[in-house]
PASEBA-1860 file (N, C-alpha, C; in nm, 3 decimals):
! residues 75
1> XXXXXXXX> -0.987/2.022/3.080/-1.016/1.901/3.004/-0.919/1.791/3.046 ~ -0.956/1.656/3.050/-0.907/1.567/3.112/-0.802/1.515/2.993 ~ -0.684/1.545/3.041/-0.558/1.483/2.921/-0.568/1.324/2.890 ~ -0.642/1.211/2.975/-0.642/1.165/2.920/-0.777/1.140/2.752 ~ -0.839/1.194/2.773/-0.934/1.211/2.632/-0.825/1.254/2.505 ~ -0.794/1.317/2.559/-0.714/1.379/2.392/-0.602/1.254/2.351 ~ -0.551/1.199/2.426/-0.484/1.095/2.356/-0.496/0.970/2.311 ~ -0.660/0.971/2.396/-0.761/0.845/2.358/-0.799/0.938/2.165
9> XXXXXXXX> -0.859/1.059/2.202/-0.888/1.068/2.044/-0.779/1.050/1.949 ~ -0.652/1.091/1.972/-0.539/1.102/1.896/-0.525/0.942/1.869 ~ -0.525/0.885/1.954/-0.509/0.764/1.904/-0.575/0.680/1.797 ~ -0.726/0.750/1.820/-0.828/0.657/1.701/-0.758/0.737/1.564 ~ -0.753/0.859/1.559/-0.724/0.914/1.459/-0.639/0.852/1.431 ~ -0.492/0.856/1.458/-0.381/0.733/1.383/-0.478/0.595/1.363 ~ -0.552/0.554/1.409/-0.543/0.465/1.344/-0.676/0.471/1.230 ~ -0.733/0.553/1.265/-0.824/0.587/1.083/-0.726/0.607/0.970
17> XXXXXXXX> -0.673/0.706/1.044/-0.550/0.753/0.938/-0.445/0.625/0.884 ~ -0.409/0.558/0.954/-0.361/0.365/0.901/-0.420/0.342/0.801 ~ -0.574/0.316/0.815/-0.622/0.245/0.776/-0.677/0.324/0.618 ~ -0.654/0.476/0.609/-0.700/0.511/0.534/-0.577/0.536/0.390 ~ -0.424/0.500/0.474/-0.331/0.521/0.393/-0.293/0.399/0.362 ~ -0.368/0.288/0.438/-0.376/0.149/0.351/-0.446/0.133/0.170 ~ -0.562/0.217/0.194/-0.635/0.190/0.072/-0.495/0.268/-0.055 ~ -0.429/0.332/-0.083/-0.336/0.349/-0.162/-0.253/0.248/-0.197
25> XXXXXXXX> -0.169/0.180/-0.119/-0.066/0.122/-0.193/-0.160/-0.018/-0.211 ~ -0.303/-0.064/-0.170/-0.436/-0.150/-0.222/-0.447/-0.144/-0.343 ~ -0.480/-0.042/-0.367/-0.539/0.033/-0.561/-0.390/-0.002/-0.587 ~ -0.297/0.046/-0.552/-0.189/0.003/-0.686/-0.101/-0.071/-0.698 ~ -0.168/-0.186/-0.615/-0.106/-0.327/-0.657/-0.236/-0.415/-0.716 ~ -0.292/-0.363/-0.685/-0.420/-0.440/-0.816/-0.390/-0.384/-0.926 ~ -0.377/-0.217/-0.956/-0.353/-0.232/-1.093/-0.268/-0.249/-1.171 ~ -0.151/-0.206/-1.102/0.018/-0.316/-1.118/-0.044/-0.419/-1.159
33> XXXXXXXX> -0.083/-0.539/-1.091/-0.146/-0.680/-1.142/-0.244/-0.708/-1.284 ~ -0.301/-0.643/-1.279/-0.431/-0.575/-1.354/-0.371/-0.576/-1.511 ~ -0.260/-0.494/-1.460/-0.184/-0.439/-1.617/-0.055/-0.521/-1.659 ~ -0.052/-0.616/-1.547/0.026/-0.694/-1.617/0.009/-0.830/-1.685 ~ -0.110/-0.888/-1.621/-0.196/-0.956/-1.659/-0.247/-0.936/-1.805 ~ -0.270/-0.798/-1.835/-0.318/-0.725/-1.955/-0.218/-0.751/-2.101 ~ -0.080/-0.678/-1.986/0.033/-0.720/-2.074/0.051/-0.789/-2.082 ~ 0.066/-0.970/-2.072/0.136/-1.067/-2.058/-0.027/-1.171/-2.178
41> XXXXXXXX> -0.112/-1.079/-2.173/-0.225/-1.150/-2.280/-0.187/-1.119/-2.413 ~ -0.132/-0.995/-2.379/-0.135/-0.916/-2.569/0.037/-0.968/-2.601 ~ 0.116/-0.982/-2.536/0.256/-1.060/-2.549/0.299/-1.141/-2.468 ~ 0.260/-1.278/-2.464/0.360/-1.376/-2.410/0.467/-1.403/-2.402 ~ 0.544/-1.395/-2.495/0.667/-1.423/-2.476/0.772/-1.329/-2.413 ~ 0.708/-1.201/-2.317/0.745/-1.089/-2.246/0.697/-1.162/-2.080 ~ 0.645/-1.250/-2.090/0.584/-1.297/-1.928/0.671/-1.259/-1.851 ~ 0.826/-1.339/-1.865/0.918/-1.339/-1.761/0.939/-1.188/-1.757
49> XXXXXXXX> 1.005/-1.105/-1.823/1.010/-0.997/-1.790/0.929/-0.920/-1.738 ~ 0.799/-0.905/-1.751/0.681/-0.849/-1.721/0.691/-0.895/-1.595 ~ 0.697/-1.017/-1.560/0.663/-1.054/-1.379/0.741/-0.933/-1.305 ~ 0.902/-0.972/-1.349/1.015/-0.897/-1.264/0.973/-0.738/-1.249 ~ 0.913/-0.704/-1.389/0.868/-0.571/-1.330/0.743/-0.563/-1.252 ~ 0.654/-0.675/-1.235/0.563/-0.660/-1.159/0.594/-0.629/-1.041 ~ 0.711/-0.739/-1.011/0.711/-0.775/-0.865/0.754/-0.652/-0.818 ~ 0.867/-0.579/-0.890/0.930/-0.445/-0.852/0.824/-0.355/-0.809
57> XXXXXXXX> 0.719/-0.327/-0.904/0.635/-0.238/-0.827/0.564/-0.234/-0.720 ~ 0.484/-0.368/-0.708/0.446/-0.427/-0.605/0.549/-0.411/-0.478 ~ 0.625/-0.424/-0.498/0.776/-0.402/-0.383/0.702/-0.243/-0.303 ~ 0.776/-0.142/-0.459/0.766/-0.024/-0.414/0.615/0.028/-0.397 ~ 0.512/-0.001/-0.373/0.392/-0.001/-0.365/0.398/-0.011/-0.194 ~ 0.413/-0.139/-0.175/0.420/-0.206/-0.030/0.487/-0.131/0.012 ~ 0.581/-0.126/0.003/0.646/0.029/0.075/0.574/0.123/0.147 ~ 0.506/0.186/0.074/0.434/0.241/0.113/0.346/0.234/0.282
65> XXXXXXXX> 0.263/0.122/0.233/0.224/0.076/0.328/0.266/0.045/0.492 ~ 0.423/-0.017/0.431/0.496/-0.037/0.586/0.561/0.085/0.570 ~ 0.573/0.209/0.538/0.609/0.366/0.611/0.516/0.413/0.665 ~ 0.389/0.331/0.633/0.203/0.409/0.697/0.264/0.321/0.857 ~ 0.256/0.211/0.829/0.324/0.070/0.968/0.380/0.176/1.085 ~ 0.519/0.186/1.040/0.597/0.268/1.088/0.532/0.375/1.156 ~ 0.510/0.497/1.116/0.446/0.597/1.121/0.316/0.616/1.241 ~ 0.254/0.475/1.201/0.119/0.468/1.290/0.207/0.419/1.448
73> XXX> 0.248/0.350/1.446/0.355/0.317/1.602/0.456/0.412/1.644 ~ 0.497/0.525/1.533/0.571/0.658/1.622/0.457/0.741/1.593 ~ 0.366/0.743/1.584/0.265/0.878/1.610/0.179/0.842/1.776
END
């Protein structure tokens, strides 16, 4: 079998696999947003605080994502 095929397939696979460990840290920064939005209706005067923890999750969410980044360029 011709070696180069297998690293042509390996390659699509990383990048399905990218694209499929994108949809995670997707879903949970919408619902991070979602729920804070939620929270910040039923108590206003929590906004500011509520953001800071938004943003925090959103942080560690994204994370995620750029270790998929990473990952897909050393695989």
């Amino acid at each position: 079998m011709d070696p180069s095929i297998i690293v042509d397939v390996t390659g699509n696979l990383n990048t399905i696999g990218y694209g499929l460990a994108a949809i995670g840290p997707g879903i949970g920064v919408g619902i991070v947003a979602g729920k804070t939005v939620e929270a910040m209706a039923r108590q206003p005067e929590l906004a500011g605080r509520l953001q800071v923890t938004m943003f925090l999750g959103i942080a560690f969410a994204e994370l995620l994502a750029f270790i998929g980044v990473a990952l897909f360029f050393l695989g």
